[in-house]
N, C-alpha and C positions, 0 to 999 in steps of 0.2 A: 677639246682642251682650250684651256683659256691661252691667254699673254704670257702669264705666269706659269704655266704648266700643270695647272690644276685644272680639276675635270668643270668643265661648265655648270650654272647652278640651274635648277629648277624651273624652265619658261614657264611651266603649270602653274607653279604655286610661286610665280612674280607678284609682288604687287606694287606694282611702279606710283599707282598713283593715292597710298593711303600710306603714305611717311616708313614705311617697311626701313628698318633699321640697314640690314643688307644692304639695301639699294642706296638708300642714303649715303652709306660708308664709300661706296664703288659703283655707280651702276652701270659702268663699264662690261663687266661680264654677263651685266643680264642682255645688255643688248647686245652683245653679241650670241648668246644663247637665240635672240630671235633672228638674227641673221642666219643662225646656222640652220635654221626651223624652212627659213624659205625668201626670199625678194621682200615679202610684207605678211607680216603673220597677224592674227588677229590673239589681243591678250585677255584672257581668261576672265578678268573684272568686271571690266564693262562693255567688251567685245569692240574695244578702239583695235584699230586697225595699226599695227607700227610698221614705220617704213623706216627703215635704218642703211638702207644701198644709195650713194650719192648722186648715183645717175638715177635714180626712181625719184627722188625729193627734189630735181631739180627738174624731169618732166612735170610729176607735180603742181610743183609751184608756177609752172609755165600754165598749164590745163584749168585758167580764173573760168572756161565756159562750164566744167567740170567740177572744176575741187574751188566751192567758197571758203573765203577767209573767216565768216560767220562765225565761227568757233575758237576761232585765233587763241584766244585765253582764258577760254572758259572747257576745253579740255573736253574730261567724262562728264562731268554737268551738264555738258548739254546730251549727253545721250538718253535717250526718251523722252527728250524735251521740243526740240525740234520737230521739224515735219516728218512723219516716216515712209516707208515704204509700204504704198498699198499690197495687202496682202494679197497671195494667188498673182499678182502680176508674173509673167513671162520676164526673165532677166534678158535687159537686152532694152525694154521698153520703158522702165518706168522712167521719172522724171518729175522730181517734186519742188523745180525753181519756182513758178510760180505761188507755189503754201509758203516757201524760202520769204518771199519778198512779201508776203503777209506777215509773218509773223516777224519780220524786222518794224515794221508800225507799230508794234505795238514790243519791244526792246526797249532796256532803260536805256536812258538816253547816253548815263553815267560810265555804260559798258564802252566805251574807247571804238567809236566807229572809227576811225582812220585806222584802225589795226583789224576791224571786223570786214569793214567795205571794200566793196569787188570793184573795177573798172565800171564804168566809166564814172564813176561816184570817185572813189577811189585817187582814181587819177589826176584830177582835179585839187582835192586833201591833198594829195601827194607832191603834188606839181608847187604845193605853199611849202615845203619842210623840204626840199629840195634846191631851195632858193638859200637856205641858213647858212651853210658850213659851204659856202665857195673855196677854192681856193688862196684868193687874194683875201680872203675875209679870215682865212687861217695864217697868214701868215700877218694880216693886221694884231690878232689877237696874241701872236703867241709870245711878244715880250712880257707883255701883263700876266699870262699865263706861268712865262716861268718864274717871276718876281712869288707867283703864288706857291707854288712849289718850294723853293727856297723857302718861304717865311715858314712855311710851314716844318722844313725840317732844321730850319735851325731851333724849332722850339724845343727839340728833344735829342737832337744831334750828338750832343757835348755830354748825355749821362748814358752811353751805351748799350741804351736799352732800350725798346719801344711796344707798346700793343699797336699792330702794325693798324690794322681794321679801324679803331675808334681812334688813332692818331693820324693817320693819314690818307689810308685810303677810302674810306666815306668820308674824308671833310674832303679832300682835294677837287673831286666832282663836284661835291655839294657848292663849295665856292663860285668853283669855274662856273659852272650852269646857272647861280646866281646873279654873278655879277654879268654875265653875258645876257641875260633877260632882265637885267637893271632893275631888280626888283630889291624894294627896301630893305635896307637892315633889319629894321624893326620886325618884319615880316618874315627874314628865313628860319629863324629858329622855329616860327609855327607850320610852316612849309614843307621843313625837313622833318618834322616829329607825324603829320599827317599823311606825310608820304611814306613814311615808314610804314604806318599804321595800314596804310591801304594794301601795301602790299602785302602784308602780315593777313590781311585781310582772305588772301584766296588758299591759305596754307591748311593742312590738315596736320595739327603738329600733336598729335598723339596716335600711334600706331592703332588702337583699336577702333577709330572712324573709318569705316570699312565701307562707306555707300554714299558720302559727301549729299546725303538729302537737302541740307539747307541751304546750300549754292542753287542747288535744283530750282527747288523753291522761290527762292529769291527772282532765278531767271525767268520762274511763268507768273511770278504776281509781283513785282518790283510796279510797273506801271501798269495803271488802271486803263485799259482802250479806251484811245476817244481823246486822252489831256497830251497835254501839252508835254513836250520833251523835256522843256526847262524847267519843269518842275520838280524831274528825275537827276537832276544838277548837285553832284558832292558840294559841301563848302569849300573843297577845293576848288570847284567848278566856277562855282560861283566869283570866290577871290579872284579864280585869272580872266573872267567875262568883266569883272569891274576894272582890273589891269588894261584890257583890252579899250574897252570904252573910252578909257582916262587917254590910249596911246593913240586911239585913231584920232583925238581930238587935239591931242598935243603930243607929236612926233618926236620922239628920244632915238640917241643914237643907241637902240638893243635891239634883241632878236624881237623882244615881243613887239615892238614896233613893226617890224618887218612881217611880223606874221598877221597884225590886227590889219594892218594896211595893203596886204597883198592879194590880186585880183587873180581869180581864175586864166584857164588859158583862153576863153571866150571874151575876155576882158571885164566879166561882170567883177562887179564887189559884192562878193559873199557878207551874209550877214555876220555880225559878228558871235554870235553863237556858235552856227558850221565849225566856227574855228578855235574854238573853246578846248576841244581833245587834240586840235595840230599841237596848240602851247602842252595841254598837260604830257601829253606822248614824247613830247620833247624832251620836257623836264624831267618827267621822273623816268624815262631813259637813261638820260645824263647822269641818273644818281648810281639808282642800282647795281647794273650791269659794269658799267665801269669801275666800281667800286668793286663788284666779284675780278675783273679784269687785272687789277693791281694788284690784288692780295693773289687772285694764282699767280701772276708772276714773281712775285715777292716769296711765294712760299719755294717754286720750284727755283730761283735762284739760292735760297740758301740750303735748297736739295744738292745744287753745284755748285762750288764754292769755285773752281776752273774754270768756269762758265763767268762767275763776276770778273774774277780777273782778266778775259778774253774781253770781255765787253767796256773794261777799263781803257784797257788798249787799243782797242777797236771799237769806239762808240757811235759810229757810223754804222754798226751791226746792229745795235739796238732796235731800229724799226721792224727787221727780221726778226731777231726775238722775240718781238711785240706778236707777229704774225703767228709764228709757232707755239707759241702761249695760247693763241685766239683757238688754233686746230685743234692743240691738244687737252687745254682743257677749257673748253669752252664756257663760256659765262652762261650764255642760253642754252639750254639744254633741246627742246626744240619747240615746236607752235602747232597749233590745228588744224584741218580743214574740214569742212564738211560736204561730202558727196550728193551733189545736186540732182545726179542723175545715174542708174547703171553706166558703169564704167572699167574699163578692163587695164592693168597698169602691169606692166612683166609680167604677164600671163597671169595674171591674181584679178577675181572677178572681186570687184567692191560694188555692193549695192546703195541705191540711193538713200540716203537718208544716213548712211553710214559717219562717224567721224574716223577721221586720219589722223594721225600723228606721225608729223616731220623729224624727226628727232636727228637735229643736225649732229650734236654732239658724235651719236655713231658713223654718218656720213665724214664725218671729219677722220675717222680710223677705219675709211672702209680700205682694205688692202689694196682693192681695183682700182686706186686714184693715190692713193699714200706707203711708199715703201717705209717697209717696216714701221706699222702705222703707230704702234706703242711704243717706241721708243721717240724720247724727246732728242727735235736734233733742231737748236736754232739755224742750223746750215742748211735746211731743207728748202730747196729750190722752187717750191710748189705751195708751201706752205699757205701764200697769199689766196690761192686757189680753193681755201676749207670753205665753207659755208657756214660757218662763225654767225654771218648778221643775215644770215635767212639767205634767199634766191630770189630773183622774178619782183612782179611789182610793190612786193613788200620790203626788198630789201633795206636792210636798215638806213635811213640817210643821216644818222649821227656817226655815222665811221668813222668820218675822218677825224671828226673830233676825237671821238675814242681813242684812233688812236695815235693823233698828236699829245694829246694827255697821256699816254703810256710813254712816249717817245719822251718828252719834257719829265716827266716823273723818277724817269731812272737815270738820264743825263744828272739829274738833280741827286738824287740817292745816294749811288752809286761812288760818288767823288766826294761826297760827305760818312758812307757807312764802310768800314773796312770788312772781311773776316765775317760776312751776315750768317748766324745761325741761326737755328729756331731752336727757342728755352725751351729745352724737353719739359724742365723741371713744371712747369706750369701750360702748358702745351698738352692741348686734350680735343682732338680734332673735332667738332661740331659742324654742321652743316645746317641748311637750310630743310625744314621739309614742308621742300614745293618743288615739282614735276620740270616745273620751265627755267629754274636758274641754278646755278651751281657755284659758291664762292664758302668759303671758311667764313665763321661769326668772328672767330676773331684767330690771333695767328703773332704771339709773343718773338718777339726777337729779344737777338742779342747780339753786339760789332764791337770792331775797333772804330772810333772816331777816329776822322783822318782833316786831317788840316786841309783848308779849301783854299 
């Protein structure tokens, strides 16, 4: 039985990753259907592997000799695309890192290695975008930050109304992440329309694309063997490599300064290329997810109207809030791996050449780690504890940002929105359809303005 007390749907006939209307609305009960199947069950489509138990996705993510990041966001697409498993081998022996580290030479360049690459590659990417969101560097930013928040809701404050999505919560990232990478005016509006687009880009937004071939595609002929990686460079790409150039040469006080000018831990200076995906992973982190992040909490506070007012009174609770928002309804829904080698996880044999899917979102409601894990409680003592921004050495390093922008947003809100409902009348729940994130398109309100 589910949460709700109805019978579990279908594991067989899931289709988690071709816009399945169902799944779209809740896909809550499908993962738990796989949980209830077993530790990691394998799904029916494209024989991805789902791991939905919190202690399995955080060995996992621990096991970089084991389970690559290779597949990070490229999902079912890359299944039969990759190296496989020689046939007839004995389980137990196969091991197909080194075809793994072939067929990365010849990857577009475009596909976001900082999110695809394994230690010691990795670590290194890793060790530049780790350096951004200090904590002195958060508390530098966050007068400006809340001055942004403010402008932003007084523009709508005062007529009791708002489209929550297109008025606040995709501009308020969009801003922040702009003006923290000191990139021109002139330049965001083409920024934020191209990053939309990209992401728009890996979606299967009509239910009858049943076999995502031209992801496929794209993944074994994007790049010709032999050329150059920067060839394979989006206009995005390109834009923030010309950002970068302009910043090593003339140092500004912004992140992408920090990032164009930041040395490895060997102390080398990376070309400025390498670090072409540290800035885009940054950026359009900063938009998306954070934008899903607002609007579920904006939605699930005017689910509780008791809850605004506790949080009126007590705005010191908010950062919890923040948390229990992140567990319960997660923005990312979860990421890839791809199995380097036979490998054996909670007694579940996964073969090499296998893709995984981490699917934090269920790890966030596994019962073994979260009492009464479907009930939303901002009082939840552990909450910090979800796997919201990954595990291990991918964890997200925009967090804090995240979620000081959650913390400043509602401080902000909250003492400007009285009474928040959500406008049935025009209130028609839409979703995203893409496997890895999860946020409303858009999400009408209605308040009492309150004097500030």
């Amino acid at each position: 039985m589910s949460h709700s007390g109805s019978p579990l749907p279908d594991f067989e006939s899931a289709r988690f990753f071709d816009a399945d209307p169902q799944v779209l609305a809740d896909p809550h009960p499908f993962y738990e259907a796989a949980r209830k199947r077993g530790p990691i069950v394998r799904e029916p489509g494209y024989g991805v592997f789902v791991v939905t138990r919190y202690a399995d996705i955080l060995e996992i993510s621990q096991r970089t000799d084991e389970f690559s990041a290779a597949v990070s966001a490229y999902g079912p697409w890359a299944v039969d695309v990759l190296p496989q498993r020689p046939e007839g081998c004995p389980f137990g022996q196969a091991d197909v890192s080194e075809e793994l580290e072939e067929w990365r030479k010849e990857t577009p360049f475009g596909f976001i290695p900082v999110l695809t690459a394994d230690p010691p590659r990795h670590t290194d990417l890793r060790s530049v975008a780790n350096r951004l969101f200090t904590q002195s560097r958060q508390k530098e930013i966050q007068p400006r930050l809340r001055e942004m928040a403010v402008e932003l809701a007084e523009d709508f404050v005062s007529d009791g109304k708002v489209e929550f999505v297109s008025q606040f919560s995709s501009l308020f990232p969009f801003f922040v992440i702009t003006e923290l990478f000191g990139i021109p005016r002139e330049e965001q509006r083409r920024l934020r329309e191209q990053f939309r687009k990209r992401s728009e880009a890996g979606t299967t937004s009509r239910p009858d694309q049943s076999d995502n071939t031209a992801m496929r595609e794209r993944i074994r002929n994007e790049r010709v063997p032999g050329s150059d990686p920067v060839d394979s460079l989006t206009p995005n790409d390109r834009q923030f490599l010309e950002y970068m150039h302009d910043r090593r040469t003339h140092p500004q006080a912004d992140i992408l300064t920090q990032i164009a000018t930041a040395r490895f831990r060997d102390g080398t200076l990376p070309a400025v290329e390498e670090l072409v995906e540290v800035s885009n992973v940054v950026y359009g982190a900063g938009l998306g997810t954070t934008t899903d992040l607002l609007t579920n909490a904006m939605q699930l506070l005017a689910e509780h109207p008791d809850l605004q007012n506790r949080l009126r009174e007590q705005p010191s609770e908010i950062p919890a809030f923040i948390d229990e928002v992140l567990r319960f309804a997660s923005p990312v829904q979860g990421l890839f791996r791809f199995a380097k080698r036979d490998s054996v996880v909670d007694g579940v044999q996964i073969p090499a050449g296998s893709v995984v899917w981490l699917v934090y979102a269920a790890a966030n409601r596994d019962p073994e780690n979260f009492e009464k894990p479907f009930n939303f409680d901002p009082q939840r003592v552990n909450a910090r504890h979800s796997v919201a921004f990954g595990h291990g050495p991918h964890f997200c390093p925009g967090q804090p940002l995240a979620r000081l922008e959650g913390r400043l947003a509602f401080e902000t809100l909250l003492f400007r929105m009285g009474d928040i409902r959500i406008d049935e009348g025009k209130f028609e729940p839409r979703w995203p359809a893409w496997y890895v994130v999860r946020g409303l398109e858009d999400l009408p309100l209605q308040f009492e303005p309150l004097r500030h």
